[in-house]
N, CA, C and O atoms as a Tripos MOL2 file, in Angstrom:
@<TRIPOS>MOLECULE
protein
  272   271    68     0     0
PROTEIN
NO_CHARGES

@<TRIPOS>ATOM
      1 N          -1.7110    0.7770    9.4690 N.3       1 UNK1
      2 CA         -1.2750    1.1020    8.1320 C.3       1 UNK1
      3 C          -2.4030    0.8850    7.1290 C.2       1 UNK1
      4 O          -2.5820    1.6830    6.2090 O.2       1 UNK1
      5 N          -3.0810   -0.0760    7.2870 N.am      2 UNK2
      6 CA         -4.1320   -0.4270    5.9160 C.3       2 UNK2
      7 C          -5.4140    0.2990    6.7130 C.2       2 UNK2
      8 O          -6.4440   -0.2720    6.3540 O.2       2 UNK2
      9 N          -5.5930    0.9720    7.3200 N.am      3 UNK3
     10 CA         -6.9510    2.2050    7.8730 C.3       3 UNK3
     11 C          -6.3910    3.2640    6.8700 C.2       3 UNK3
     12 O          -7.1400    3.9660    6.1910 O.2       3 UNK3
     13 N          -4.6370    3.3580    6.8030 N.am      4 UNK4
     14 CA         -4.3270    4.9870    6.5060 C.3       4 UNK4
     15 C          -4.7270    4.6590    4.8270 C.2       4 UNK4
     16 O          -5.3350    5.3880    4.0450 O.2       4 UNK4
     17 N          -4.0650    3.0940    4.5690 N.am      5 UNK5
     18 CA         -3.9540    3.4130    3.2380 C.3       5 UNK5
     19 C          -5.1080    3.4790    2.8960 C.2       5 UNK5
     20 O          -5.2330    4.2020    1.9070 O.2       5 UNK5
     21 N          -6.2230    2.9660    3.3310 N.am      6 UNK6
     22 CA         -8.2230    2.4420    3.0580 C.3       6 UNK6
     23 C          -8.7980    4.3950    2.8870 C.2       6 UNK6
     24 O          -9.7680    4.7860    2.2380 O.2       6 UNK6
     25 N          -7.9730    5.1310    3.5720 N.am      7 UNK7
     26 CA         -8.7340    6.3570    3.7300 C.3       7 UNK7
     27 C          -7.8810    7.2610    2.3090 C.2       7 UNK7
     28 O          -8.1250    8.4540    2.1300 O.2       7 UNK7
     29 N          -7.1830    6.7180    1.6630 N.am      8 UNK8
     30 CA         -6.6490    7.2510    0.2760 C.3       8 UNK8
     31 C          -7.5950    6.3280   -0.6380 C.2       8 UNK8
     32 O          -7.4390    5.1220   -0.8330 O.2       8 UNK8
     33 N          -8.7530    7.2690   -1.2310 N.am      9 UNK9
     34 CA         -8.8770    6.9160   -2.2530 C.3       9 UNK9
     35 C          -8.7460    6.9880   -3.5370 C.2       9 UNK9
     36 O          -9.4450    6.4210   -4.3780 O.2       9 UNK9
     37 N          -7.9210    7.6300   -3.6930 N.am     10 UNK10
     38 CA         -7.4390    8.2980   -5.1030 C.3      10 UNK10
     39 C          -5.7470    8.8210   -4.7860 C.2      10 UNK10
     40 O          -5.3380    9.3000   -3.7290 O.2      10 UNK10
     41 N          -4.8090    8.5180   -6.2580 N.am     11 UNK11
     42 CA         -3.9110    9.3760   -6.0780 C.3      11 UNK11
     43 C          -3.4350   10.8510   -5.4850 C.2      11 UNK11
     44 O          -2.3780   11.2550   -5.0010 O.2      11 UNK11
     45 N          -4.6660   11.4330   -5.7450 N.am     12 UNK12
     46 CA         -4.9550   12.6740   -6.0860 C.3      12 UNK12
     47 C          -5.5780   13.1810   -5.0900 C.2      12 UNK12
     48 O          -6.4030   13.9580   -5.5700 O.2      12 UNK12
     49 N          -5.6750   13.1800   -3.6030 N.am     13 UNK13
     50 CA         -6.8660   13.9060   -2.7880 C.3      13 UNK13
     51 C          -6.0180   15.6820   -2.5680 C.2      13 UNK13
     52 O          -4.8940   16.1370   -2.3590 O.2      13 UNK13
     53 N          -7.2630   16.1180   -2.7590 N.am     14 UNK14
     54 CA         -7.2320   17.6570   -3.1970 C.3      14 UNK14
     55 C          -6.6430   17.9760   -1.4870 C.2      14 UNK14
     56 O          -6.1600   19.0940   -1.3070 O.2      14 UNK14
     57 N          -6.6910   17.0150   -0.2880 N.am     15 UNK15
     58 CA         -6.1820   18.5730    0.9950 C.3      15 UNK15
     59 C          -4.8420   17.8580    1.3650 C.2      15 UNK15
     60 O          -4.3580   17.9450    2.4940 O.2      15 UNK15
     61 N          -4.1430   16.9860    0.1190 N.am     16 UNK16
     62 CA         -2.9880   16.3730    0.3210 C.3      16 UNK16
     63 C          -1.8320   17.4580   -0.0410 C.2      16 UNK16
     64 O          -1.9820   18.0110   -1.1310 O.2      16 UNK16
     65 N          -1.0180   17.7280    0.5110 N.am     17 UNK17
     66 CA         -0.2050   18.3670   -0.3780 C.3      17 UNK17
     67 C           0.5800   17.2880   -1.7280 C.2      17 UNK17
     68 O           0.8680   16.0990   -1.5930 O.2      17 UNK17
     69 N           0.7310   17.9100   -2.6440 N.am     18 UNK18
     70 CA          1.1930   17.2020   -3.6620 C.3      18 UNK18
     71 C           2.3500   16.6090   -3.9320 C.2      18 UNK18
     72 O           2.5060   16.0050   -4.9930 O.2      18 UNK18
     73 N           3.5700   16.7290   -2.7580 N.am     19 UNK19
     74 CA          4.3200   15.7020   -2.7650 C.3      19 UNK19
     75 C           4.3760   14.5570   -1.9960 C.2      19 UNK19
     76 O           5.3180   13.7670   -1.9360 O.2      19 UNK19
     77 N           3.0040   14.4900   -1.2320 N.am     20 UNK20
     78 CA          3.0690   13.3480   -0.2540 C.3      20 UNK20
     79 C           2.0260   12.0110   -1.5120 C.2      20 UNK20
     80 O           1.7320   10.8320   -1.3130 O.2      20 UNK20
     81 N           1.8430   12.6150   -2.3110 N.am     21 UNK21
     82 CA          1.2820   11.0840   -3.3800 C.3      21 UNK21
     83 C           2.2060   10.2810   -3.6410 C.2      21 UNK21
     84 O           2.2080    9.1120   -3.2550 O.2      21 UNK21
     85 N           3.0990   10.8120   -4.3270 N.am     22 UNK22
     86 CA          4.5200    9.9100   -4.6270 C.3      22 UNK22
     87 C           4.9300    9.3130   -3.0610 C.2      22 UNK22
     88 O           4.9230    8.1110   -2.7950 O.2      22 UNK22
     89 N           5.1360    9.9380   -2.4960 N.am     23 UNK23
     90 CA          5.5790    9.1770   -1.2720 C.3      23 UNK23
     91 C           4.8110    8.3020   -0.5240 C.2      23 UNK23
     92 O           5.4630    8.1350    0.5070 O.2      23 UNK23
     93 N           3.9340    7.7380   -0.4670 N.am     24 UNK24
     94 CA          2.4880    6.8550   -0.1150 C.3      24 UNK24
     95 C           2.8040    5.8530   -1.0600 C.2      24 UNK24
     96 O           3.0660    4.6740   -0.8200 O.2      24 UNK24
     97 N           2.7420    6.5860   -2.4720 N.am     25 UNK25
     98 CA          2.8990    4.9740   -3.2370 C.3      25 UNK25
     99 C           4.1410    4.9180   -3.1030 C.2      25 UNK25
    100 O           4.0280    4.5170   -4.2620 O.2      25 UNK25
    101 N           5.1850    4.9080   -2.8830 N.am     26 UNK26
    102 CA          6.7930    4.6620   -2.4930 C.3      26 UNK26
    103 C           6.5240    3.8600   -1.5890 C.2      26 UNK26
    104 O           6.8300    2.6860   -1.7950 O.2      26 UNK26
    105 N           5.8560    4.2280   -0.2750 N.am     27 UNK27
    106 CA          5.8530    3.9100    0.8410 C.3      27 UNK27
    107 C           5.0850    2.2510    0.6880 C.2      27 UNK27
    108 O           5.4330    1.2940    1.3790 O.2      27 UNK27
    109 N           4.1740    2.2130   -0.1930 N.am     28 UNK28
    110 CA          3.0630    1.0880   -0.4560 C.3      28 UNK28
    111 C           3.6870    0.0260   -1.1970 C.2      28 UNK28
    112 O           3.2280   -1.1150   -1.2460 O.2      28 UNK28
    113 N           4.6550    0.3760   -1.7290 N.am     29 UNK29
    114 CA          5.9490   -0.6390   -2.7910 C.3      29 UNK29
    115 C           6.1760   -0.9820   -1.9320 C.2      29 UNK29
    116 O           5.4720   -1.8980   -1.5080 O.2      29 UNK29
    117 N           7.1020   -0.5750   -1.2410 N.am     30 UNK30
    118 CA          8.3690   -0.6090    0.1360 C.3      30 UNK30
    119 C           7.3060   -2.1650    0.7980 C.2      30 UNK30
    120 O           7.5700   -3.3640    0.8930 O.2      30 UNK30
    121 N           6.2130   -1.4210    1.0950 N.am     31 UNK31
    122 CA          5.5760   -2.6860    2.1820 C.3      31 UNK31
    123 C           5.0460   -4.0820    1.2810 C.2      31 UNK31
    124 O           4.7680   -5.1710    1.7830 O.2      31 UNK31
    125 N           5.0010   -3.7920    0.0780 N.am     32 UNK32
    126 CA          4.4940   -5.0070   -0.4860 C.3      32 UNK32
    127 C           6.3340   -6.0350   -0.5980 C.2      32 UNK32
    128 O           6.6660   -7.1890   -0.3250 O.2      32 UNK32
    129 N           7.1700   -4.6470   -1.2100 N.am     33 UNK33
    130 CA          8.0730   -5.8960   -1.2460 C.3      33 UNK33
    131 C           8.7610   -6.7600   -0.4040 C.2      33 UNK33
    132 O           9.3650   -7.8220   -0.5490 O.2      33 UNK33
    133 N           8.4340   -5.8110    0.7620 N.am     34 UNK34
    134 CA          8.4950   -6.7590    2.1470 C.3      34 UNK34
    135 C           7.8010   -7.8770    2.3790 C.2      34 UNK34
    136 O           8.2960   -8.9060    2.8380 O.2      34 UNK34
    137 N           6.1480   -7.6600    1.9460 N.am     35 UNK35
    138 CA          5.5180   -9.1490    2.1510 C.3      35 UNK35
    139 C           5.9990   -9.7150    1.5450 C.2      35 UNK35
    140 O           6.5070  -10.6210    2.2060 O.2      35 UNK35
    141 N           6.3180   -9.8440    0.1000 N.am     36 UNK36
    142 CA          7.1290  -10.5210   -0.7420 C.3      36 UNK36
    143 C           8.2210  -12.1130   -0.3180 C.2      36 UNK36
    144 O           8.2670  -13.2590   -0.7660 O.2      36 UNK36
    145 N           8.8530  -11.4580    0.6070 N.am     37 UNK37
    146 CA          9.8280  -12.0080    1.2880 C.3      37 UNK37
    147 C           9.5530  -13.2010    1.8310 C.2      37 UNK37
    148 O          10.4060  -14.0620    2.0470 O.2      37 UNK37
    149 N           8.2460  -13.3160    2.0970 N.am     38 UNK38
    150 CA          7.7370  -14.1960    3.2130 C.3      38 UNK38
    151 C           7.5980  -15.4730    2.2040 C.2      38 UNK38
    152 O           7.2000  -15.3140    1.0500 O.2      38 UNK38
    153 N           7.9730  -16.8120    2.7510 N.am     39 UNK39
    154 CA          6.9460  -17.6100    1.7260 C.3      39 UNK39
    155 C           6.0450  -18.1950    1.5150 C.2      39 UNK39
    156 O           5.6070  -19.0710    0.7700 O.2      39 UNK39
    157 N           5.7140  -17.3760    2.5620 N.am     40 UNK40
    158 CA          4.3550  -17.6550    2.6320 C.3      40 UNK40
    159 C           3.1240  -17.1870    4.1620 C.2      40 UNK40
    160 O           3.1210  -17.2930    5.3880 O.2      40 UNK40
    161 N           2.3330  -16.7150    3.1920 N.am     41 UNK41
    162 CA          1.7700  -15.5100    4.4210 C.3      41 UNK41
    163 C           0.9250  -16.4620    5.4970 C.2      41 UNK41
    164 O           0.2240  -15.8910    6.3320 O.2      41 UNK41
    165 N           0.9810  -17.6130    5.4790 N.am     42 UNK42
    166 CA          0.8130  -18.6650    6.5340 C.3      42 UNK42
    167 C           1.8840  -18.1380    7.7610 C.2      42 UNK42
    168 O           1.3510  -17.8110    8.8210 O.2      42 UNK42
    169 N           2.8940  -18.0730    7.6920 N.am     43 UNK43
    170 CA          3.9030  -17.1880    8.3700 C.3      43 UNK43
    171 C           4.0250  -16.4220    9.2310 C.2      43 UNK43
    172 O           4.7910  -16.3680   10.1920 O.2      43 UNK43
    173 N           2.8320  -15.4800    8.6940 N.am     44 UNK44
    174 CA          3.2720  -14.4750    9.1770 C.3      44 UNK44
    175 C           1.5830  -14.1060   10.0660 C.2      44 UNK44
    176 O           0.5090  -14.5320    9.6410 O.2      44 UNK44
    177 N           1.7230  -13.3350   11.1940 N.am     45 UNK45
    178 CA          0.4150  -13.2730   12.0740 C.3      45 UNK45
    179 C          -0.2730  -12.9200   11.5590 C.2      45 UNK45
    180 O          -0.0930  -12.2990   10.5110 O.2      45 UNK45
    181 N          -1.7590  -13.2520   12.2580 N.am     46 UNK46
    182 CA         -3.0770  -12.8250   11.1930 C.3      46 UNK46
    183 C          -3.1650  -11.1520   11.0760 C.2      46 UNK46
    184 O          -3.5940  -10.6300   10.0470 O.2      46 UNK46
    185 N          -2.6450  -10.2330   12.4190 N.am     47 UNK47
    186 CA         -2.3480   -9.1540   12.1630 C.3      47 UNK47
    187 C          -1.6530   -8.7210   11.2640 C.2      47 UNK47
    188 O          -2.2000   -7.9350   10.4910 O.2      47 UNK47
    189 N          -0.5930   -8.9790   11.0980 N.am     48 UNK48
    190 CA          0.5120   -8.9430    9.7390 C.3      48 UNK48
    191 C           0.2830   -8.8400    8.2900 C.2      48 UNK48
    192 O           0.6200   -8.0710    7.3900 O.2      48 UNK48
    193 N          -0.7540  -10.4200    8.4650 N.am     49 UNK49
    194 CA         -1.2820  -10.4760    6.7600 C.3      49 UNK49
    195 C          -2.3850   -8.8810    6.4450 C.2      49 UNK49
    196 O          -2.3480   -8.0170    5.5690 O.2      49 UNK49
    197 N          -3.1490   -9.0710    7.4780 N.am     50 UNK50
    198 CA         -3.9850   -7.7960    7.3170 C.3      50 UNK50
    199 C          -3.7600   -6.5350    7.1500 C.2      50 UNK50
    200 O          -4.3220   -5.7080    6.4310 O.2      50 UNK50
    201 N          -2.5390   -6.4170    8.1660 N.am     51 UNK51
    202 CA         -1.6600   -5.4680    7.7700 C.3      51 UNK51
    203 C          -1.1380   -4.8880    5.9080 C.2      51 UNK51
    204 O          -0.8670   -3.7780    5.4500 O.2      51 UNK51
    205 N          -1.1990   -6.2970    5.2790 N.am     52 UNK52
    206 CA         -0.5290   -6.1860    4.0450 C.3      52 UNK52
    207 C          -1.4480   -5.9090    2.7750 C.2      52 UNK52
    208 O          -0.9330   -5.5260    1.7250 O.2      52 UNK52
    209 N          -2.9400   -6.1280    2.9030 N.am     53 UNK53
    210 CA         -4.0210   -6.5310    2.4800 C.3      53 UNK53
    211 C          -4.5450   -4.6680    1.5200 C.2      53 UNK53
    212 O          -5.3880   -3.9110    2.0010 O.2      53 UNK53
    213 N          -3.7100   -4.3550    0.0810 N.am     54 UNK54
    214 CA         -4.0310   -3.0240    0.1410 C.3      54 UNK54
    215 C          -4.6040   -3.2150   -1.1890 C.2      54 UNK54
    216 O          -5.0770   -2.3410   -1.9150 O.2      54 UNK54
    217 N          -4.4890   -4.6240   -1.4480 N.am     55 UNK55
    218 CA         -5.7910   -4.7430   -2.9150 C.3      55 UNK55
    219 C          -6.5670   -3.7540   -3.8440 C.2      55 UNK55
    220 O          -6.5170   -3.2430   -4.9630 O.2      55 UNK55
    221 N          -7.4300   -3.8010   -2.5220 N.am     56 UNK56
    222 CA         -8.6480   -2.6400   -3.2300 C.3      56 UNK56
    223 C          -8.5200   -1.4100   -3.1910 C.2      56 UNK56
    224 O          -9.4110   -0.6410   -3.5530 O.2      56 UNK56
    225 N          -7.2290   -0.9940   -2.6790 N.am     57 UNK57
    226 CA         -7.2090    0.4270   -3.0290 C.3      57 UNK57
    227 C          -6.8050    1.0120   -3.7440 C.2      57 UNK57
    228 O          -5.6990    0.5720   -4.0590 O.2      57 UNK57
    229 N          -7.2050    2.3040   -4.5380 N.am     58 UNK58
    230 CA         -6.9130    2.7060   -5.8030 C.3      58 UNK58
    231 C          -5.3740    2.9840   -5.7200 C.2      58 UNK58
    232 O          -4.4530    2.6370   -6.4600 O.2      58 UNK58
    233 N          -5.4050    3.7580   -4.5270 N.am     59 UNK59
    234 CA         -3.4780    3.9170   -4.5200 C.3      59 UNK59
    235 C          -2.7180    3.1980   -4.5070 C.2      59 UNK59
    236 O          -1.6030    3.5960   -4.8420 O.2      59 UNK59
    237 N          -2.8960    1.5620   -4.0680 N.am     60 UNK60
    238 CA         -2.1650    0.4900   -4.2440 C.3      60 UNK60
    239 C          -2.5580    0.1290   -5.6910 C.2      60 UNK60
    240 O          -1.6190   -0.4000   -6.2870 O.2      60 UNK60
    241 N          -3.3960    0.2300   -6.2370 N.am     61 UNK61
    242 CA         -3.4580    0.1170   -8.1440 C.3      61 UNK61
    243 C          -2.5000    0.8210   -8.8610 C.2      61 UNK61
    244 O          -1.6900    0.4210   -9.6970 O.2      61 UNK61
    245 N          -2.7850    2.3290   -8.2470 N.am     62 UNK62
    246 CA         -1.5250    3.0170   -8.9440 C.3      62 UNK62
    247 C          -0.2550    3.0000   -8.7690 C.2      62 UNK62
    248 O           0.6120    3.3800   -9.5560 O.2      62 UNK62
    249 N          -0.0740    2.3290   -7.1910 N.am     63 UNK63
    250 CA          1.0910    2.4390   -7.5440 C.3      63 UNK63
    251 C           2.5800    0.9530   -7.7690 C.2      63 UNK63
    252 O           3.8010    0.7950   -7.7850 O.2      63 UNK63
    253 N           0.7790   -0.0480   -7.9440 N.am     64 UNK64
    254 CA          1.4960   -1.2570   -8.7520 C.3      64 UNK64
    255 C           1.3580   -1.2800   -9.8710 C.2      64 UNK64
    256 O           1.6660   -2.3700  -10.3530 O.2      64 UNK64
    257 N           0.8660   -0.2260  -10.8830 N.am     65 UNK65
    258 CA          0.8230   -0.0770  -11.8470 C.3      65 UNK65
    259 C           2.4380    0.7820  -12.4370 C.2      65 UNK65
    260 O           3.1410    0.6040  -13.4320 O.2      65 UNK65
    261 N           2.5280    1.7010  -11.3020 N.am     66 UNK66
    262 CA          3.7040    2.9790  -12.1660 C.3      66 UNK66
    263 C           5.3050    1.3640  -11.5510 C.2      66 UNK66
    264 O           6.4900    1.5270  -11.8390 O.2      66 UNK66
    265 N           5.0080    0.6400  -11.1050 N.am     67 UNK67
    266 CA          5.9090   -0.3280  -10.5300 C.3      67 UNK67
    267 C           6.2700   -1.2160  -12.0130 C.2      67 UNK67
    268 O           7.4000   -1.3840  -12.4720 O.2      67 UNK67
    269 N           5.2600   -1.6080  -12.4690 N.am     68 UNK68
    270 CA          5.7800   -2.1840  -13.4690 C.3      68 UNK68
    271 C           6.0230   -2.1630  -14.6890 C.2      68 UNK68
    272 O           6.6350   -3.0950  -15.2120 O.2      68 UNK68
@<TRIPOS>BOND
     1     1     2 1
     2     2     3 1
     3     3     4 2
     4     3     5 am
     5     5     6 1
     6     6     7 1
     7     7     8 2
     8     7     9 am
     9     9    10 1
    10    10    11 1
    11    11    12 2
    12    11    13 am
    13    13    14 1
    14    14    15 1
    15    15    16 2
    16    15    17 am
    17    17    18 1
    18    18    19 1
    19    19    20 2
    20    19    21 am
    21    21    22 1
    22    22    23 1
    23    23    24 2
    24    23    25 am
    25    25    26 1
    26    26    27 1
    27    27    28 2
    28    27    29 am
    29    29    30 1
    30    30    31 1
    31    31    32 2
    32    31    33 am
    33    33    34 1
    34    34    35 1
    35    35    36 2
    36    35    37 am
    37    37    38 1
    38    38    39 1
    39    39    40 2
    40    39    41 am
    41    41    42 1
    42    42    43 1
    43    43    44 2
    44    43    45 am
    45    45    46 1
    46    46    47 1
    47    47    48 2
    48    47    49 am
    49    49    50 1
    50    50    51 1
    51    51    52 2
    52    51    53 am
    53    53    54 1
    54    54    55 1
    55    55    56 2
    56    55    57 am
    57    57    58 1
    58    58    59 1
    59    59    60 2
    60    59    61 am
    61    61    62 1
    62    62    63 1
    63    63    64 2
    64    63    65 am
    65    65    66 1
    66    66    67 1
    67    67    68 2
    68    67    69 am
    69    69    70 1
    70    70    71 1
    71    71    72 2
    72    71    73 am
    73    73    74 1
    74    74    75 1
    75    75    76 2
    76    75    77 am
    77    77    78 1
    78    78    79 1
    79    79    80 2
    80    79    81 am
    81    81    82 1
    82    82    83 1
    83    83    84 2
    84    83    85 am
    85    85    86 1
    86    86    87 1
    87    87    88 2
    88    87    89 am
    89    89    90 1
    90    90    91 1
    91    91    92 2
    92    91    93 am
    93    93    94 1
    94    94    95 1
    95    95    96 2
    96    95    97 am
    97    97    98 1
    98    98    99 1
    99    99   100 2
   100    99   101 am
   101   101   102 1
   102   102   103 1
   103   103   104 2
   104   103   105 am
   105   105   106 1
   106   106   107 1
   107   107   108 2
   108   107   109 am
   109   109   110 1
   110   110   111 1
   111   111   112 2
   112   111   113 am
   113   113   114 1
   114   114   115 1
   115   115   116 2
   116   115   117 am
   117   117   118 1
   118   118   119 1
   119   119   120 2
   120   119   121 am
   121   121   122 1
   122   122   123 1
   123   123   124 2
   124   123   125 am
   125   125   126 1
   126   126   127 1
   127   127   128 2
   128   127   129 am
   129   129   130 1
   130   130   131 1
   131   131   132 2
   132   131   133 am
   133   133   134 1
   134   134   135 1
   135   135   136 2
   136   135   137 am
   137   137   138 1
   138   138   139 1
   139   139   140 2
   140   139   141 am
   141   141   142 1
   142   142   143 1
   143   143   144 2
   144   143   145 am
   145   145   146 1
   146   146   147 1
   147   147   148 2
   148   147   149 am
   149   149   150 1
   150   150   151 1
   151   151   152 2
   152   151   153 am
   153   153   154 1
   154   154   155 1
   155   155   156 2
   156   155   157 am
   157   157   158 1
   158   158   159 1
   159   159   160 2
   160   159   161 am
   161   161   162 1
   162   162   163 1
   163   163   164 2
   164   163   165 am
   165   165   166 1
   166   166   167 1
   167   167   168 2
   168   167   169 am
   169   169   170 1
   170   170   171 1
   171   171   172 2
   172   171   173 am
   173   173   174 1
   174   174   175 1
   175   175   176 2
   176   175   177 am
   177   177   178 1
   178   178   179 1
   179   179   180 2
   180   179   181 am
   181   181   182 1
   182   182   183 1
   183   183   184 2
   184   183   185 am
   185   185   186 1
   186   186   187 1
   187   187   188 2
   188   187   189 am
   189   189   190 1
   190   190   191 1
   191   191   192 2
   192   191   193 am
   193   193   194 1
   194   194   195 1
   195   195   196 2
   196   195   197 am
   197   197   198 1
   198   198   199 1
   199   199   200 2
   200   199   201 am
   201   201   202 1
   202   202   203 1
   203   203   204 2
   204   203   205 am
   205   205   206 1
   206   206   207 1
   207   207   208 2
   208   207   209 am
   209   209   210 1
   210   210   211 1
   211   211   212 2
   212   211   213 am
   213   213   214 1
   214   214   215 1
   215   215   216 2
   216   215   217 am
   217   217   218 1
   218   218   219 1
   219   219   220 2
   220   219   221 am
   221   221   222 1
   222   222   223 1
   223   223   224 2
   224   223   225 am
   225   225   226 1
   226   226   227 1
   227   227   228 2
   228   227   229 am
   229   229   230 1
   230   230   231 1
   231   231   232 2
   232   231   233 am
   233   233   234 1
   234   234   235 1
   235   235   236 2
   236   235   237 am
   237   237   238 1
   238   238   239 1
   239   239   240 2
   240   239   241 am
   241   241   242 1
   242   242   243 1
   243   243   244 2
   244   243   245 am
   245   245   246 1
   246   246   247 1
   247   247   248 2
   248   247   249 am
   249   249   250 1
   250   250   251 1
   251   251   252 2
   252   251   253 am
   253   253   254 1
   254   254   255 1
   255   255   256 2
   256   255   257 am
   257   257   258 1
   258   258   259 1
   259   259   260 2
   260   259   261 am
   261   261   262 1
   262   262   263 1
   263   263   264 2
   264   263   265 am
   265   265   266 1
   266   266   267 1
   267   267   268 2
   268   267   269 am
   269   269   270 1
   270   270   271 1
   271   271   272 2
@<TRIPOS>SUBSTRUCTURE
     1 UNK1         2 RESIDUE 1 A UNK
     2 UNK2         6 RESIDUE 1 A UNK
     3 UNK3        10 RESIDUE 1 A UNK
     4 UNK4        14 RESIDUE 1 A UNK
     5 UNK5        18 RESIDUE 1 A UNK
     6 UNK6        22 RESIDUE 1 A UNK
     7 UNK7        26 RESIDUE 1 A UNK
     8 UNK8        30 RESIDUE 1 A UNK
     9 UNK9        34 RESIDUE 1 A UNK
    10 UNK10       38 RESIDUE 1 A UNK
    11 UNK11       42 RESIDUE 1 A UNK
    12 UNK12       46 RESIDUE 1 A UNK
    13 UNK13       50 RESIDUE 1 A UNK
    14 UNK14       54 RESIDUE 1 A UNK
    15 UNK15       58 RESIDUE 1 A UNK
    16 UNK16       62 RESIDUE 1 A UNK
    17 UNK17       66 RESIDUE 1 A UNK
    18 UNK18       70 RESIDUE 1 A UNK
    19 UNK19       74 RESIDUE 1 A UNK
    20 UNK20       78 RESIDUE 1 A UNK
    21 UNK21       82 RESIDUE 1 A UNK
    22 UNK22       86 RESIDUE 1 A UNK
    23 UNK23       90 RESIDUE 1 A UNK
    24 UNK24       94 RESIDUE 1 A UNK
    25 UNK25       98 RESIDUE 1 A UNK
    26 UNK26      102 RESIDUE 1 A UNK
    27 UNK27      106 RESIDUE 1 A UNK
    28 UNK28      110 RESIDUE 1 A UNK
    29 UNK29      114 RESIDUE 1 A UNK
    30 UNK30      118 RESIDUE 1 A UNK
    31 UNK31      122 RESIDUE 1 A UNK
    32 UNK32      126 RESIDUE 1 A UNK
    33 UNK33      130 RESIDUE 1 A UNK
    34 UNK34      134 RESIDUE 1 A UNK
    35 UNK35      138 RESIDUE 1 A UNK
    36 UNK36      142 RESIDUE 1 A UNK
    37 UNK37      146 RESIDUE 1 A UNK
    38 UNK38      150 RESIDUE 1 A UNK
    39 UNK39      154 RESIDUE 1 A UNK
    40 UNK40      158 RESIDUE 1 A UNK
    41 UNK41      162 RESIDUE 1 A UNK
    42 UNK42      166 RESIDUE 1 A UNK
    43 UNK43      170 RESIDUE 1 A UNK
    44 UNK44      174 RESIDUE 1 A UNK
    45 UNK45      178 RESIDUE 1 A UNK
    46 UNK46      182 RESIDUE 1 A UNK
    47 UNK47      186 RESIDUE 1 A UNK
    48 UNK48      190 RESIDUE 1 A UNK
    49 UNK49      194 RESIDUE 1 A UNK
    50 UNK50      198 RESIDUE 1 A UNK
    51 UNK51      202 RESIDUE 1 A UNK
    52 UNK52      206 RESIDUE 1 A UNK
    53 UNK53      210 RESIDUE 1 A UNK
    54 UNK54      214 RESIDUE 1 A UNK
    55 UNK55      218 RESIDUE 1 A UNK
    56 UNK56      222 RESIDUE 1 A UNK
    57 UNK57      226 RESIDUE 1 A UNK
    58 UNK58      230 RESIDUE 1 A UNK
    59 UNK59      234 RESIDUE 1 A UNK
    60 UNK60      238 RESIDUE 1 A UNK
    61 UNK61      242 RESIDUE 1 A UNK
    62 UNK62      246 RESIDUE 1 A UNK
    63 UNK63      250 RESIDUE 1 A UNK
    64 UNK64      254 RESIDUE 1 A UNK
    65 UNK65      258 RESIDUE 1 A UNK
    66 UNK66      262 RESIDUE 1 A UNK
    67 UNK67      266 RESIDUE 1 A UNK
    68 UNK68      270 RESIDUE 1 A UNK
């Protein structure tokens, strides 16, 4: 999951079709509010945390931005 999300760098990639943006950042909510849950990412496997790790990507900016 965090290869697919690492290879979105922008809302916007031009050979996306244009309703799969909204659905990526849908999809990128969905998984954060799942980590959420945890209380703590001690918890959860080192695969897991890494799994969750979408920081630096612009599409996880945008779409913790249109979130709040």
């Amino acid at each position: 999951m965090r290869k697919f999300v690492d290879s979105c760098e922008t809302g916007e990639e031009k050979h996306w079709y244009p309703d799969s943006v909204p659905l990526i950042k849908r999809l990128i909510t969905i998984l954060n509010d799942f980590s959420r849950k945890f209380d703590s990412r001690a918890k959860m496997r080192k695969d897991a945390q890494e799994a969750f790790q979408f920081h630096h990507s612009a599409l996880y900016l945008n779409a913790s931005n249109s979130s709040q």
